[in-house]
C-alpha positions in Angstrom: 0.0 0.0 0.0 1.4 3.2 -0.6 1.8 6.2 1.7 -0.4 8.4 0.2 -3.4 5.3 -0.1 -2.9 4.8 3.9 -3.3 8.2 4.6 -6.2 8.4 2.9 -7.4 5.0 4.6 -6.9 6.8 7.9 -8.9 9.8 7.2 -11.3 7.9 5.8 -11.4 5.5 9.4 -11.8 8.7 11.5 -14.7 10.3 9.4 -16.4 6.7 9.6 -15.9 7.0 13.9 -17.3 10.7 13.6 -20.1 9.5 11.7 -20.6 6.8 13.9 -20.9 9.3 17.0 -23.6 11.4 15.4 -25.5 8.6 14.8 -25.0 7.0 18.1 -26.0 10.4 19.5 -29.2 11.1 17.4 -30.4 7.9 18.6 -29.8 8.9 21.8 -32.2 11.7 21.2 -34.5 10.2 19.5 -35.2 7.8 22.6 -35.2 10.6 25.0 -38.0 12.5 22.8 -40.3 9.3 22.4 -39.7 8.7 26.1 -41.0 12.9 27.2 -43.8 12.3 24.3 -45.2 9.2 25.9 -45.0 10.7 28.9 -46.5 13.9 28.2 -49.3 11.7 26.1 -50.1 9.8 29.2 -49.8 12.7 32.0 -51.1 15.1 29.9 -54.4 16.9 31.4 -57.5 17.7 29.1 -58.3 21.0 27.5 -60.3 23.1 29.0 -62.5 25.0 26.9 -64.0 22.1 24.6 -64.7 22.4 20.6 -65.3 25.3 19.0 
């Protein structure tokens, strides 16, 4: 392999762990957000006020 392929190889191994932490971390998110939505869904007190 030649220098200039393995440093390329490298860069290209820490964009792929970068990328892997955003993703890791969106679906981090997206758990917290469907857990406070459930939540709110399910402790969530009626409108007052009705239909208009």
């Amino acid at each position: 392999m030649k220098a200039e392929e393995a440093r390329r190889l490298k860069e290209l191994e820490i964009e792929n762990q970068r990328l892997k932490r955003v993703v890791a971390d969106q679906a981090v998110d997206i758990a917290i957000l469907m857990e406070a939505n459930s939540y709110l869904g399910k402790h969530r007190a009626p409108r007052a006020g009705g239909a208009s």
